[in-house]
N, C-alpha and C positions, 0 to 999 in steps of 0.2 A: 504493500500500500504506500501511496502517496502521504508522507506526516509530514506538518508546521510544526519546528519544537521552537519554544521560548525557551530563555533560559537555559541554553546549552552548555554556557562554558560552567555556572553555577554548578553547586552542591548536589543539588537532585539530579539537574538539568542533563549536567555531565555525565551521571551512570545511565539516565533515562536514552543518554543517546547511541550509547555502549548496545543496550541490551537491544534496543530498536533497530540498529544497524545488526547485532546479531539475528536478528531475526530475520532480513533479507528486506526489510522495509527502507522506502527509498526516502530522507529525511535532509526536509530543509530546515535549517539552523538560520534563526536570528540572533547576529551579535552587534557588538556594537564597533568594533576597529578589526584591524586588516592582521593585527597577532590573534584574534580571537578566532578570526575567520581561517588562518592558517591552521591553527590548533585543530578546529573543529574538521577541517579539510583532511587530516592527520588522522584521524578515527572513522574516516567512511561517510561524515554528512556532510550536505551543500551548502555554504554559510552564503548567507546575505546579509549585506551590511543598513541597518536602519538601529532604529531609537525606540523602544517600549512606548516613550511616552510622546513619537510621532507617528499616529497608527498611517499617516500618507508613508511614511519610508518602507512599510512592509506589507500596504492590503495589496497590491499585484501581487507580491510574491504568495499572498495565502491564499487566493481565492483558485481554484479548483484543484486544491487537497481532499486527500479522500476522509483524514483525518487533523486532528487539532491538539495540543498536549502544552497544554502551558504551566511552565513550571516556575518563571521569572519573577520576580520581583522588585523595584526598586528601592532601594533603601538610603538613597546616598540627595535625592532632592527634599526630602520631608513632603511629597504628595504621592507615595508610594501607592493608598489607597483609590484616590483619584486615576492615577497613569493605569493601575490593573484593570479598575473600571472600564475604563475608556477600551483598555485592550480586549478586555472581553468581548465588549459590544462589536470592535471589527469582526473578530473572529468568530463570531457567532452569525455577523450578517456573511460573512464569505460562505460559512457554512452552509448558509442557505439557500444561497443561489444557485438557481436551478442549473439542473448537468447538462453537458454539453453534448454533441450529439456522439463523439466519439470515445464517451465516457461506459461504453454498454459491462465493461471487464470490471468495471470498478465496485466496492460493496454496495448493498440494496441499501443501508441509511450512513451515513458520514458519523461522527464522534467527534465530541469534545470531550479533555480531560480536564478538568481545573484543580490544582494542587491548592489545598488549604492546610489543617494541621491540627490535630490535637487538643490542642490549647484552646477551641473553640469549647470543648466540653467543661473549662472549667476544672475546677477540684472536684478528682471525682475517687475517692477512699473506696467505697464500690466498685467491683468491675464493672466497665460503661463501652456498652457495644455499638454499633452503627446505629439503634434506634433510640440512643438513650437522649434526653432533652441536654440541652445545650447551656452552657452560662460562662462567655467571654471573657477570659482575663483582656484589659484593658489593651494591651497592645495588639490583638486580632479582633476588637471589637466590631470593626468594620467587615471581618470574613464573614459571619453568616446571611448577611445581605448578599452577598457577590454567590456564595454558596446556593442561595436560593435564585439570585436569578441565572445561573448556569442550571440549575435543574428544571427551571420553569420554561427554557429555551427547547425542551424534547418535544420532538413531532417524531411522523412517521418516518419524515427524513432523516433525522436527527438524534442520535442516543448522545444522554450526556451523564456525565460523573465526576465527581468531586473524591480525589483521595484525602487522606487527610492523616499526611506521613507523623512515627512518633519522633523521637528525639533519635534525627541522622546521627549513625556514625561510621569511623569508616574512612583512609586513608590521613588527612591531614585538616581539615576544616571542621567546625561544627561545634558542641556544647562538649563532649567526651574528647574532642584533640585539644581544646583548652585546655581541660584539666590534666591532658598529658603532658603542655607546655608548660604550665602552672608548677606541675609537678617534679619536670627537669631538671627546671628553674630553683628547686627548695622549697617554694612555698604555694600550697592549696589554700584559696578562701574559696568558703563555702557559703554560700547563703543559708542563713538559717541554721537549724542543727543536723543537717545531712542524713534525716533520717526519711523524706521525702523520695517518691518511688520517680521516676520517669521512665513512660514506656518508650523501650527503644527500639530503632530498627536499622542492622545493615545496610549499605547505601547501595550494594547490589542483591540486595535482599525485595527492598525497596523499587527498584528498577525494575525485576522480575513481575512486579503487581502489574506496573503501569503495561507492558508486555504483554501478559494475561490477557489485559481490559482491552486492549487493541484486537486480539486476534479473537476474543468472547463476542458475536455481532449480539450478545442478549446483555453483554454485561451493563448497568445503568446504576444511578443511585450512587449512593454514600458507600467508601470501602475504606476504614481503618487500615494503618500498617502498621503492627507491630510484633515483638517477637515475643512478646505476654511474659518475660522471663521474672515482670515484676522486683528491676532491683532498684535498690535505694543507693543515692548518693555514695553514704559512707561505702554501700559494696564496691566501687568503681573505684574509689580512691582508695581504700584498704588494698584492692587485691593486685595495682597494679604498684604501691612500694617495694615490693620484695624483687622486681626486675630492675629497679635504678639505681645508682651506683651511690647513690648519698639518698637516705628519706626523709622525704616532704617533712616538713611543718605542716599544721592544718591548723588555718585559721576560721574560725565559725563566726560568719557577719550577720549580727541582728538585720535584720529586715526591713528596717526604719532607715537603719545606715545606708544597706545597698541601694533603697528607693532614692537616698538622697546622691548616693553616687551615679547612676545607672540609670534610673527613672522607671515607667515599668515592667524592663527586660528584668530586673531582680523579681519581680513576682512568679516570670516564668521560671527561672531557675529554681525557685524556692515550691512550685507549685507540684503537689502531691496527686498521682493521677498513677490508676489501676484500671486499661482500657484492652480491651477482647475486640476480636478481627474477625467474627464470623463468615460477615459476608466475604470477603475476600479468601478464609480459608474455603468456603463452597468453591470457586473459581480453583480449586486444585493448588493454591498456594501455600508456602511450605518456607518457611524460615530456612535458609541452610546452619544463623549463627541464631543461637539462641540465649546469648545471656556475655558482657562484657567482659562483667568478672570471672566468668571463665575460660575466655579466649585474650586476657590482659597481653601475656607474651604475646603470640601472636599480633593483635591487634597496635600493640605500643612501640613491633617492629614494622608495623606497614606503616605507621604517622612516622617514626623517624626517614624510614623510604622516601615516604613523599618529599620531606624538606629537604631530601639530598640533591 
């Protein structure tokens, strides 16, 4: 199939593009410069150079895909939520327009994917699965709006799905290659008292879902990712001292303080969540890593990898 991937050089973006291209899927990439574009030329997709947040640099290139997978985000102008918006809405009208006449090989409805996150459920001490209600920490406030209207965009032409990855990890980036930086470094600060759980998930654990959902023509709806291993801070930083050559300090930051450092990315780190994947294990989905702390070596040798 024909894919639009957003966010391809990013965190998700990047494996989503790995696994896409293994799949025989023919995949055009939006970046934003001509080392991005290189990059992404290097792994098998066709980068086209535009701007998130000028949806005129990239509707030619999207409109007669057979599919849609956005996984971008901006973060760097402070209208992050605005630019996504806007992106959606192109991407949704390319989606719609009608096939052309040489399009007879193509799938019977198109796809969109929209990546949201976790963090839209809130604190959730219960395990909380794709149909549990929803309560925003303050920095994805804005996701279940965009969540709903990506799902509200389904026709007959049109299947759509919001994943809604847990805490990436996995090579060099992310909340778990902090704490392996942190941790190099001497010193761990923890939000809170580290006894808080974060569901997590491989970054090509992760990629494998979105994969799935492309080659599923029934797959739709909400699909959690994570590897349910249920661990808590302290386990991540406990189990990966015993591999570094001096250990960490651990400092434990009240809550008040990180808000006043950070603003409210310390809620997320601090925020307690026990969340189940149903829908997406029906899809034949299958963790291959199931749990940090017990793949620490491992894992604390591919984040030094990457920085090399």
């Amino acid at each position: 199939m024909r894919i639009f991937l957003t966010g391809a050089t990013g965190y998700i973006g990047s494996a989503v593009l790995d696994a896409l291209v293994r799949a025989g899927h023919d995949v055009t990439a939006l970046v934003r410069d001509n080392e991005k574009a290189r990059r992404v030329g290097k792994r098998g997709g066709h980068p086209i150079i535009g701007n998130l947040a000028d949806p005129d640099s990239f509707r030619a290139s999207a409109d007669g895909q057979d599919g849609y997978v956005h996984a971008a985000f901006d973060t760097t102008s402070g209208r992050g939520p605005e630019i996504n918006q806007a992106a959606l809405e192109t991407l949704i009208t390319s989606a719609r327009r009608p096939r052309t006449a040489n399009a007879a090989t193509t799938p019977a409805r198109r796809f969109l994917i929209y990546t949201s996150g976790v963090w839209v459920l809130g604190r959730s001490p219960e395990p909380a699965d794709e149909g549990a209600p929803i309560n925003p920490i303050a920095l994805v406030a804005f996701r279940p709006a965009q969540e709903q209207f990506v799902l509200d965009a389904a026709n007959h032409q049109l299947r759509t799905i919001v994943v809604r990855p847990g805490v990436v990890y996995g090579g060099g980036r992310g909340m778990v290659g902090d704490i392996f930086k942190s941790a190099s470094n001497g010193l761990v600060r923890v939000v809170g008292d580290g006894n808080n759980h974060w569901p997590l998930i491989y970054d090509r654990d992760l990629a494998d879902l979105y994969a799935r959902i492309v080659a599923n023509p029934d797959a739709s709806g909400v699909y959690h990712a994570n590897d349910e291993g249920d661990e808590r801070v302290n386990d991540i930083v406990g189990a990966i001292r015993p591999y570094l050559p001096v250990k960490p300090d651990v400092r434990y930051v009240p809550i008040e303080e990180a808000r006043s450092k950070m603003g409210p990315f310390a809620d997320a780190l601090a925020l307690d969540q026990l969340v189940r994947s149903p829908r997406a294990r029906a899809l034949g989905w299958t963790p291959t890593l199931h749990s940090v702390a017990g793949n620490a070596a491992r894992l604390l040798e591919e984040w030094r990898a990457s920085r090399s």
